[in-house]
N, C-alpha and C positions, 0 to 999 in steps of 0.2 A: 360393610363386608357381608357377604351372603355365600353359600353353598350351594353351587349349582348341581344338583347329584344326578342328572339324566349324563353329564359327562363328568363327573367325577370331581370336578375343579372347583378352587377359591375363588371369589369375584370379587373388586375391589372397585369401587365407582367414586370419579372424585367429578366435583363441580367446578369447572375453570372459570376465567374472570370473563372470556368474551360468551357464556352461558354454556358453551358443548360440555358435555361430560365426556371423560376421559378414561377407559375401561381396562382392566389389568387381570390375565387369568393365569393363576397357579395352581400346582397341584397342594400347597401345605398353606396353612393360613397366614403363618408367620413369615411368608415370604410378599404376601397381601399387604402385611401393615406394614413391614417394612417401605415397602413402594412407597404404600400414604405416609406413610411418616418423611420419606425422603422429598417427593413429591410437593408436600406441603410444605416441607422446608423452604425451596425453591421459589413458591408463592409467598413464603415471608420476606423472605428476601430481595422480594422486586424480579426475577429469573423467572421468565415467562416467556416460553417461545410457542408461539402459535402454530398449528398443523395448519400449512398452506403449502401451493405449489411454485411460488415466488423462485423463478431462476438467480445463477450469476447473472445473466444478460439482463436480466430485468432490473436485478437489484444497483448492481454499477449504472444504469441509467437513472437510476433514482439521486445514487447516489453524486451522482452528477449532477441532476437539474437539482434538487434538494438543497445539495450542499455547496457543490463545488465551484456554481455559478456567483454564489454571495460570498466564497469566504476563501476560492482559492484567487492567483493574479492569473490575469489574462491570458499569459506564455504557460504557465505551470498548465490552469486547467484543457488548452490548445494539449500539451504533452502526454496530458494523462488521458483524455480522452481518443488519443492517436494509437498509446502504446495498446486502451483498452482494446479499441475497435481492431487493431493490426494481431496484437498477440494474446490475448488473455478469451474474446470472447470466440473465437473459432477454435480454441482446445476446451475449455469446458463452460464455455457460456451457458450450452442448452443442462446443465447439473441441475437441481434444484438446491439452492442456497443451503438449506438445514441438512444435507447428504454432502456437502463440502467437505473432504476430508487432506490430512499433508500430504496423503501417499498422491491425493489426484494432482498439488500443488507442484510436489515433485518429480513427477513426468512432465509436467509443465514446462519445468525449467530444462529440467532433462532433453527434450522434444527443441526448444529454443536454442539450446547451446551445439546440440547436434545439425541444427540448422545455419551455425555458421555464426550465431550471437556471442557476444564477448561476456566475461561474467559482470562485468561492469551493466550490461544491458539490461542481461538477468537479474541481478540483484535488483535494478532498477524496477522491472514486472512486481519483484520480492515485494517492494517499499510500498507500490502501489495499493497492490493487495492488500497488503498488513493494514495500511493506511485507513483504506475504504469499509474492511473487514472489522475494524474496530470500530466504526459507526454501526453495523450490523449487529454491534454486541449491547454498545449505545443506546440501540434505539429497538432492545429486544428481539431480534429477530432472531441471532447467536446465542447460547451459550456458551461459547467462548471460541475464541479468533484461531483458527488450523494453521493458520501462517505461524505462532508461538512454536508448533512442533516439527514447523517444514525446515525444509536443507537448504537453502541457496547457496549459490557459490560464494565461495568469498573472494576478495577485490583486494589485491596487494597495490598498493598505491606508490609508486616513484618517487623516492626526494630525487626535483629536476636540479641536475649541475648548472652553478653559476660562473660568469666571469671573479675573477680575481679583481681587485683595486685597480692594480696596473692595466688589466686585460682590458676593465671597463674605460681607464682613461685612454691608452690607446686609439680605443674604438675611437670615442669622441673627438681627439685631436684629429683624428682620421676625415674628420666630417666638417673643421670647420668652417670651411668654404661651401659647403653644398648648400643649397637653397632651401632645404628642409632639416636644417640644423637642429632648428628647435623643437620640432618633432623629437626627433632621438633623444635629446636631453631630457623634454621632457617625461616621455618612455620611461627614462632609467632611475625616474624619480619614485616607479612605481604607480605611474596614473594611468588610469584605462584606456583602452581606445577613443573610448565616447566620451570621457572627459576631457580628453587632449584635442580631438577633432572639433569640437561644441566649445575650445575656447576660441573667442573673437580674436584677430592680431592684434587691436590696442592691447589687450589685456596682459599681454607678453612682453616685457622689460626684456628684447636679444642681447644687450648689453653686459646683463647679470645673469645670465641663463648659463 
């Protein structure tokens, strides 16, 4: 801590881990150590964000070849790097990461939903974000994730109506004759598309179906 008296001011100089020094001017001394004292905190801690110009657009491409390439599945990282390139890097791609704030998150979403997105999509950009943005915090670049303070819409989710016992047997006696009988049965057994198409005919008893 020093006095710089040609302007009047406290000087506070701290030495960071990648060697810059880090400069803090005040008018009271005690607003000086405070700094250092918090500052330093920060540095005990492991909370280290480096003064750089690293974008969103930059940093989601990182976090894509970095991460997403080894640790998400195929379709997932295909989604997230579609929803990034289509909605997330043309509203605030050019930001610089460390000036990310919830208020820019939520015009974001604001800006998406105004264009006709559902919040189910929105929320989706949400997940994204939060997702990518917590590597950011991971891997020191953040102190701490804007997505925690942002708004997204929220997603009321449907219970879909079912047939009844009778309604479902109906169906099925409806169909004993068709030549894709056992398709529908076994549909109703709750197996997937891709489970039911990928079985073999052997594999199928239509007898006990």
């Amino acid at each position: 801590i020093s006095f710089w008296e040609k302007k009047n001011l406290w000087v506070g100089k701290l030495l960071m881990p990648d060697g810059k020094r880090k400069t803090k001017y005040a008018k009271t001394q005690k607003e000086i150590k405070d700094w250092l004292l918090k500052e330093r905190g920060k540095l005990s801690e492991g909370i280290y964000v480096p003064e750089n110009r690293m974008t969103v657009e930059s940093f989601l491409h990182r976090y894509l070849e970095d991460y997403g390439k080894r640790s998400l599945r195929v379709t997932t990282f295909e989604g997230y790097s579609s929803v990034i390139q289509r909605h997330i890097n043309p509203e605030i791609g050019k930001l610089r990461l460390s000036q990310l704030r919830a208020d820019h998150l939520n015009l974001l979403y604001s800006k998406k939903l105004d264009a006709g997105l559902s919040n189910r999509s929105v929320e989706m950009i949400h997940g994204i974000l939060r997702r990518a943005l917590n590597k950011a915090v991971k891997w020191g670049l953040l102190p701490k994730n804007p997505t925690d303070m942002a708004s997204p819409p929220s997603v009321k989710f449907k219970i879909p109506s079912t047939w009844t016992s009778n309604e479902l047997r109906s169906f099925l006696d409806s169909l004993k004759n068709d030549r894709w009988a056992a398709i529908y049965y076994l549909a109703c057994t709750g197996m997937r598309k891709g489970e039911i198409l990928g079985l073999p005919l052997k594999a199928v008893d239509i007898e006990k179906v």
